[in-house]
RODO-2510 file (C-alpha; in nm, 4 decimals, decimal comma):
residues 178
     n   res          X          Y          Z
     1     x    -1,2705     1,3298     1,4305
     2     x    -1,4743     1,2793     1,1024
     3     x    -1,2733     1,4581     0,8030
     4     x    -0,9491     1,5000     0,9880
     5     x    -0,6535     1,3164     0,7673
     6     x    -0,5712     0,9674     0,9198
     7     x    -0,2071     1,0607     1,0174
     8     x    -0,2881     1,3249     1,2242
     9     x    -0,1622     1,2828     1,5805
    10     x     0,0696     0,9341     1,4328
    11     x     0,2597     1,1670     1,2595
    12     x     0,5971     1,0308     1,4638
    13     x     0,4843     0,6648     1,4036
    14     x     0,4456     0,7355     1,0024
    15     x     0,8154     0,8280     1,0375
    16     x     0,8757     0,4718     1,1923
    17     x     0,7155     0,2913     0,9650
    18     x     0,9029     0,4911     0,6702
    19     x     1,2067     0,4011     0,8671
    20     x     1,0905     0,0490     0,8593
    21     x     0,9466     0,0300     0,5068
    22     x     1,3719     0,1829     0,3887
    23     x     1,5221    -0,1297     0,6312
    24     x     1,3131    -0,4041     0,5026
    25     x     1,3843    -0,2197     0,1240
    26     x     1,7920    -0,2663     0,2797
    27     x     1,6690    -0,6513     0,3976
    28     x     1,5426    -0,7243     0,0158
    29     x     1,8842    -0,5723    -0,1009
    30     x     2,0927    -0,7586     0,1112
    31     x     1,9669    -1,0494     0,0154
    32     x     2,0299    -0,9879    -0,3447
    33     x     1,7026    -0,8399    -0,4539
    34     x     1,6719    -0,5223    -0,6751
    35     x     1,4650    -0,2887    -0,4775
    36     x     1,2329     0,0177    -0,5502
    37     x     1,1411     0,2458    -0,2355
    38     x     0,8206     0,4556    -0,3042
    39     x     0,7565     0,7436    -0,0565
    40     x     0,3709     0,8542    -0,0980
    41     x     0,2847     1,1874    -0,0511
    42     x    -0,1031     1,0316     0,0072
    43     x    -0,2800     0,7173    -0,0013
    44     x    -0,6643     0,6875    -0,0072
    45     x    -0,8649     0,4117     0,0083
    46     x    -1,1087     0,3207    -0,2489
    47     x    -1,4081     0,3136    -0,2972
    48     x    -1,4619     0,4725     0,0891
    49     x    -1,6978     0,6421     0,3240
    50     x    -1,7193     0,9537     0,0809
    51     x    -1,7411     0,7722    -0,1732
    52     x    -2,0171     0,4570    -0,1168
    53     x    -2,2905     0,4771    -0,3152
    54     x    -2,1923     0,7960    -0,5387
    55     x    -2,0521     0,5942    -0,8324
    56     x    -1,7385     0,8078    -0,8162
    57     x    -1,4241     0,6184    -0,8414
    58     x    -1,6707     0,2700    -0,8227
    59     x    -1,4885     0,0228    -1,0778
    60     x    -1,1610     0,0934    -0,8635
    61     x    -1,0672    -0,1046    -0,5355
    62     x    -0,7899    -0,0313    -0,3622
    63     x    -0,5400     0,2409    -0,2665
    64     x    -0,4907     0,5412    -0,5085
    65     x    -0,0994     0,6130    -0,3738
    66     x    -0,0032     0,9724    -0,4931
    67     x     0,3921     0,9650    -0,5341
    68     x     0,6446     1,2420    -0,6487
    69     x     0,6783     1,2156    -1,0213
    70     x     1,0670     1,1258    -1,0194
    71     x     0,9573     0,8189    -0,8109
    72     x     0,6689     0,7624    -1,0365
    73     x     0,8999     0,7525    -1,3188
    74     x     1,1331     0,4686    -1,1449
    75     x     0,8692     0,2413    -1,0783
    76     x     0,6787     0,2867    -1,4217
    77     x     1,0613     0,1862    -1,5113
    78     x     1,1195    -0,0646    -1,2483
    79     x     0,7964    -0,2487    -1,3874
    80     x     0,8329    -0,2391    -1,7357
    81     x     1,1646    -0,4102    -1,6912
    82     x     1,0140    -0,7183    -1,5756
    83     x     0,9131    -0,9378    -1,8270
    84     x     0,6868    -1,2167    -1,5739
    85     x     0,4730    -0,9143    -1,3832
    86     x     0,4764    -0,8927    -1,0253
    87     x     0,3149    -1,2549    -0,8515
    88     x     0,3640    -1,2201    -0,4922
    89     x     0,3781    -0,9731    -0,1985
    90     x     0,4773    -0,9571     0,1571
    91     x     0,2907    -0,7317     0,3879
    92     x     0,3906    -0,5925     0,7458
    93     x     0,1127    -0,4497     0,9584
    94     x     0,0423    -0,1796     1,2854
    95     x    -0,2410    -0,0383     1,4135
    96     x    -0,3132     0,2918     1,5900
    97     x    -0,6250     0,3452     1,7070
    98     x    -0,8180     0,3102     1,4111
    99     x    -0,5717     0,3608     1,1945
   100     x    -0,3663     0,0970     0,9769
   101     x    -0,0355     0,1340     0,8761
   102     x     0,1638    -0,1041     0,6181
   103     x     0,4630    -0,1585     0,4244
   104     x     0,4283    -0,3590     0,1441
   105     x     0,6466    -0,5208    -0,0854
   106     x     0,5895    -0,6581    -0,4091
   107     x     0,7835    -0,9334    -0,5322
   108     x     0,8765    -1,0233    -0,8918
   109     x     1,0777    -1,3123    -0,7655
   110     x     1,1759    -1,4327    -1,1127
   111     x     1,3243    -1,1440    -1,2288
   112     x     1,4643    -1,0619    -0,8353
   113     x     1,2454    -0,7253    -0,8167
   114     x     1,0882    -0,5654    -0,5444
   115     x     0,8638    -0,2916    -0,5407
   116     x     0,8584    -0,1502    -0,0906
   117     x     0,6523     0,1121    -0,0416
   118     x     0,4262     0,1949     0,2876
   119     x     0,0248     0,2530     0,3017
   120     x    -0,2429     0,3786     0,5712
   121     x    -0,5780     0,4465     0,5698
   122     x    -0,8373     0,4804     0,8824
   123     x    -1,0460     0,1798     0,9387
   124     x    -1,3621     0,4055     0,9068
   125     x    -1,2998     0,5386     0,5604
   126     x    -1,1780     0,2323     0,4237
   127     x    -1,5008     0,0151     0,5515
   128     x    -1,6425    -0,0050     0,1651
   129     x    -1,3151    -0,1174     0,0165
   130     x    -1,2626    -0,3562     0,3509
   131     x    -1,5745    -0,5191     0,2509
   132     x    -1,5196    -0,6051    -0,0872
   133     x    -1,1968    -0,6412    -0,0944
   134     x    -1,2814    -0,9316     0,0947
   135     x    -1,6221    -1,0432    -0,1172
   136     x    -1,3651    -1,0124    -0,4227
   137     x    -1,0611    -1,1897    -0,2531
   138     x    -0,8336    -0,9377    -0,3989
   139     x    -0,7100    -0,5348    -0,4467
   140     x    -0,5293    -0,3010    -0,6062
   141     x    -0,2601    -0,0656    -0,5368
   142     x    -0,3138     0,2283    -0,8467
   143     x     0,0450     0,3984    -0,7712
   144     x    -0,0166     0,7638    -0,9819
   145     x     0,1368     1,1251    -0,9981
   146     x    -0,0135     1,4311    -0,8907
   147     x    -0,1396     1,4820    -1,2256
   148     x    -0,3024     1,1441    -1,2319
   149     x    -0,2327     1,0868    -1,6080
   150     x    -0,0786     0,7487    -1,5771
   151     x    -0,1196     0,4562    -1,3000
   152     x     0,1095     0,1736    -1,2208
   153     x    -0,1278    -0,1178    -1,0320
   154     x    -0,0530    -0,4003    -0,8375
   155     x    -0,2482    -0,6517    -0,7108
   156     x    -0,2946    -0,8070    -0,4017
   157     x    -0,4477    -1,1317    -0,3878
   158     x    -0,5411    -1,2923    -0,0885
   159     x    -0,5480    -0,9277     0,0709
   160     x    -0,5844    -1,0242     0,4279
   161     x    -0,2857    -0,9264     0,5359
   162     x    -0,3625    -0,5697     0,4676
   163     x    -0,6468    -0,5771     0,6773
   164     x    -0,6946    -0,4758     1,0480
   165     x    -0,6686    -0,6882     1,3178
   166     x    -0,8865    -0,6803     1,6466
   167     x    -0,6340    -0,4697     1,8829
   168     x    -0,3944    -0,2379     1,8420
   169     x    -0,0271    -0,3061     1,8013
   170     x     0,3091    -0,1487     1,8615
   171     x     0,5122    -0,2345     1,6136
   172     x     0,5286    -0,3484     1,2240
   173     x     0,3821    -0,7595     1,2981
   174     x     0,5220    -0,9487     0,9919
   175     x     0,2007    -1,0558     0,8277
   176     x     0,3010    -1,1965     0,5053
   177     x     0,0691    -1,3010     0,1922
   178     x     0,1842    -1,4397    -0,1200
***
């Protein structure tokens, strides 16, 4: 239904990919990493169906992730403290209907950091930043509080793992990019 929020009705599979998005964060750990877990209260593609052609939000592409402020602290944290930025990412991808779901994690692999959080967005809205995401070959994940004041972004080169596929799946594929 045009407007409705893409979670509704996959409100029980959001909670399974959260609970995958926290194992993979235990996977990283395990295997010595030091991990982040992000829990977003929202994510929203960008630029989108609402917004094509307006000009709002047009010089950003990506997801605009709203996250609790304490978390928003860590990871403004968590990135500072690595000196070599953030090069590579892993990305593990579902479908629902027309919805995508991800977890992502961001990899700092000289200084042994990852950044896990998870991401959806509906396959309709996200048609204008599909599209040049893939013209561009690359997007952006603008973590933020609710207050928007600051942003933490990370990039995703090579973004087609965070893209749809053709049919629906059942469970998290792992559809890596680095």
């Amino acid at each position: 239904m045009a407007g409705s929020h893409p979670l509704a009705g996959f409100t029980d599979f959001w909670d399974d990919v959260m609970a995958d998005m926290e194992a993979t964060a235990e996977e990283y750990r395990e295997s010595g990493w030091d991990v982040t877990e992000l829990h977003p209260g929202d994510v929203t593609p960008l630029p989108n169906a609402s917004t094509a052609g307006t000009g709002v939000e047009a010089e950003r592409l990506g997801f605009d992730v709203l996250l609790p402020g304490d978390e928003f602290e860590t990871v403004q944290e968590t990135v500072a403290g690595v000196e070599d930025g953030f090069d590579e990412y892993d990305a593990y991808r579902a479908q629902r209907s027309n919805v995508v779901f991800l977890v992502v994690a961001m990899k700092a692999e000289a200084a042994g950091t990852a950044v896990v959080f998870p991401l959806y967005y509906s396959q309709d809205q996200a048609e204008p930043l599909l599209d040049r995401a893939e013209r561009a070959g690359e997007l952006h994940t603008y973590l933020r509080p609710l207050d928007d004041s600051e942003r933490v972004v990370f990039t995703q080169r090579e973004p087609d793992a965070l893209f749809p596929e053709g049919g629906d799946s059942d469970s998290l594929d792992g559809d890596a990019a680095e």
